[in-house]
C-alpha positions in Angstrom: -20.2 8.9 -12.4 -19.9 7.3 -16.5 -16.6 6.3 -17.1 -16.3 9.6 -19.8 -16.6 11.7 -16.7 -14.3 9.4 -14.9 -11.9 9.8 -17.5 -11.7 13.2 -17.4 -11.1 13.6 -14.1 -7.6 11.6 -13.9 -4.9 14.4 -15.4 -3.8 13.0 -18.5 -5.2 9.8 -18.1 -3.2 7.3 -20.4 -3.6 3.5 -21.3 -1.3 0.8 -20.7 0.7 -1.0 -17.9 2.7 0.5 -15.3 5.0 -0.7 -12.9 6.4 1.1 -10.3 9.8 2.7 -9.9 11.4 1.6 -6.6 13.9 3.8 -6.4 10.8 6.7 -6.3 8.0 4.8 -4.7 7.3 4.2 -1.1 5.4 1.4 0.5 5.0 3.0 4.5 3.3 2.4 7.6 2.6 4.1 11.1 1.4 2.6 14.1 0.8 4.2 17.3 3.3 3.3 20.1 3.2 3.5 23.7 -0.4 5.1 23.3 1.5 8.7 22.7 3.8 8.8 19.3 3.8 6.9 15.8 6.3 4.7 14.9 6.8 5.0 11.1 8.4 2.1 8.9 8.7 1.3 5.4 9.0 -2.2 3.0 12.2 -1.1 0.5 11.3 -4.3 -1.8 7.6 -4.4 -3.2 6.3 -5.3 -7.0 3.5 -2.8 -7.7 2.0 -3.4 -11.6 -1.1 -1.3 -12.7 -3.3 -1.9 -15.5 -4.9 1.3 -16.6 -7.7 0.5 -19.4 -9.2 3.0 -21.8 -11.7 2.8 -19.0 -10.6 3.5 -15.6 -13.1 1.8 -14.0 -12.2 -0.9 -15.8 -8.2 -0.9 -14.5 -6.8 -2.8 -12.1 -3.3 -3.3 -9.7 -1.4 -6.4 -8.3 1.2 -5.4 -5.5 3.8 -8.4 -3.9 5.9 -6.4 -0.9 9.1 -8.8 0.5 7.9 -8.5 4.4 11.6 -9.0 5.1 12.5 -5.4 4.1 11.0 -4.1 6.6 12.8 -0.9 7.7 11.9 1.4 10.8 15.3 3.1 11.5 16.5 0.9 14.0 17.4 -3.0 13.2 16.9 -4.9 16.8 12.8 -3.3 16.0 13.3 -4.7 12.6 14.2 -8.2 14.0 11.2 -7.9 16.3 8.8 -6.9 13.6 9.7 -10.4 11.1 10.1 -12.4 13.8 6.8 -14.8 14.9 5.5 -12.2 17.2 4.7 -10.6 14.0 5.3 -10.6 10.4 6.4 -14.2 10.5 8.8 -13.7 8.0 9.5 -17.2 7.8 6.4 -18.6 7.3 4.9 -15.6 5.4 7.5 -14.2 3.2 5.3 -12.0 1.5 2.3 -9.7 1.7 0.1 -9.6 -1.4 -2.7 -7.1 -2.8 -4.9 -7.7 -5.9 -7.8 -4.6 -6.7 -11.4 -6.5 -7.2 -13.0 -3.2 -8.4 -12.5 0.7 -8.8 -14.7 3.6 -8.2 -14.8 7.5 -8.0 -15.5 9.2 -5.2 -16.3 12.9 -4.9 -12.5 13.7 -4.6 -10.5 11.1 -6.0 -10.7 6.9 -6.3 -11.3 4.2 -4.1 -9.7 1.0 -5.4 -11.7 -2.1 -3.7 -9.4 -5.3 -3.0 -7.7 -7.7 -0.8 -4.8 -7.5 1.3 -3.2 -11.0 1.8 -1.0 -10.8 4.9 0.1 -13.5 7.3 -1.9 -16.2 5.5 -5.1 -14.2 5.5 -6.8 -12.5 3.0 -9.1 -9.4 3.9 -10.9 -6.8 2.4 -8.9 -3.6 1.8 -10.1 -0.7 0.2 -7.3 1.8 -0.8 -8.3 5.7 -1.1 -6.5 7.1 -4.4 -5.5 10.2 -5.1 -4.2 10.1 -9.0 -1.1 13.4 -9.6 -1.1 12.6 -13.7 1.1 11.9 -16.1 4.3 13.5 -17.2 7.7 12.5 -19.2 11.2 11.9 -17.6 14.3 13.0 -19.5 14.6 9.4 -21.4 11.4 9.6 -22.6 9.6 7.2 -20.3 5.8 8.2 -19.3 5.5 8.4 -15.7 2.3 8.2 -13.5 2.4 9.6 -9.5 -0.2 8.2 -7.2 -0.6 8.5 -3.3 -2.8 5.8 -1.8 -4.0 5.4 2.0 -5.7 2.6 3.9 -5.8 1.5 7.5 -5.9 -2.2 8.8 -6.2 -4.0 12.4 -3.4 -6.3 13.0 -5.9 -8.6 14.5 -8.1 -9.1 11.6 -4.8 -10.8 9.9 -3.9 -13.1 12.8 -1.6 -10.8 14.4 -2.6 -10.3 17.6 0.3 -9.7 20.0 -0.6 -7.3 22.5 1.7 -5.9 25.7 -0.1 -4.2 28.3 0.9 -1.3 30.0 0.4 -0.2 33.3 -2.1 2.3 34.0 -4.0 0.7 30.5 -3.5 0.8 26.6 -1.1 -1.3 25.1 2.7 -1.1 23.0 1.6 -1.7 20.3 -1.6 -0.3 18.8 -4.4 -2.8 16.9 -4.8 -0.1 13.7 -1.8 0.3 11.5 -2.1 3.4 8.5 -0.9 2.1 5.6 1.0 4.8 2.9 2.1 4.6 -0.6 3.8 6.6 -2.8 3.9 5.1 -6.3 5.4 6.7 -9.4 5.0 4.4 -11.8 6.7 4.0 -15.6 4.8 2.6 -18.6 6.0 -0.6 -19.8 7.0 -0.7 -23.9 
């Protein structure tokens, strides 16, 4: 696909940087527990900044996420999930992303980067869908974007794992990763 056709396929593609509104963005996760149900989280502190070019091939986004705002629903869970069994908080404060590339697909964008999380850094390609851009009542431009991607703890060096009896384990390996970013261009 030529960037003209790319263009034209992102709803009133616009120029310029972007950084996400908190207060209507979602950083979210959901990894199977017990083998039977998800257990759904979210990160309520995160830095998303996009760069859209003329070119939208050519655009790119940096994401920080504070791994200490980790919210499930239930603290004690919370606790569990920063401690060193996981997250690692303390020695990892953050989890980083920076795009390396972006491409069309037949229905939407895949944005190709890395995912730095628990002192290792992975390939992590995110699958874009792009809503368009509109103005709010203050007359700020505002860009909506839903993103998807699925890890394995494992691959970034977290690897606790409790057994069950009769097999599987507590905690499931893949996590599905879910954002909801509407983003407001920057004067």
């Amino acid at each position: 696909m030529n960037s003209v056709l790319a263009t034209e396929t992102i709803p009133d593609h616009l120029a310029g940087t972007w950084k996400a509104d908190p207060a209507h963005s979602e950083v979210a996760f959901a990894v199977r527990h017990l083998m039977v149900s998800n257990t759904r989280g979210r990160f309520t502190s995160f830095d998303v900044t996009i760069v859209a070019a003329g070119d939208p091939l050519r655009s790119s986004v940096t994401a920080t996420i504070d791994l200490s705002s980790i919210d499930t629903g239930l603290e004690m869970r919370d606790e569990h999930l920063r401690s060193a069994d996981y997250l690692d908080v303390e020695q990892y404060p953050t989890m980083s992303y920076r795009s390396a590339a972006v491409r069309p697909t037949d229905d939407g964008w895949v944005i190709d980067g890395e995912l730095t999380l628990h002192g290792v850094t992975r390939p992590v390609p995110l699958t874009v869908e792009a809503h368009g851009v509109g103005v709010d009542p203050w007359g700020n431009q505002r860009a909506g974007f839903s993103a998807t991607a699925q890890i394995s703890r494992r691959d970034f060096g977290i690897d606790t794992s409790i057994p069950m009896d009769g097999g599987g384990v507590v905690v499931a390996d893949k996590v599905s990763i879910s954002l909801e970013i509407e983003a407001v261009r920057q004067q």
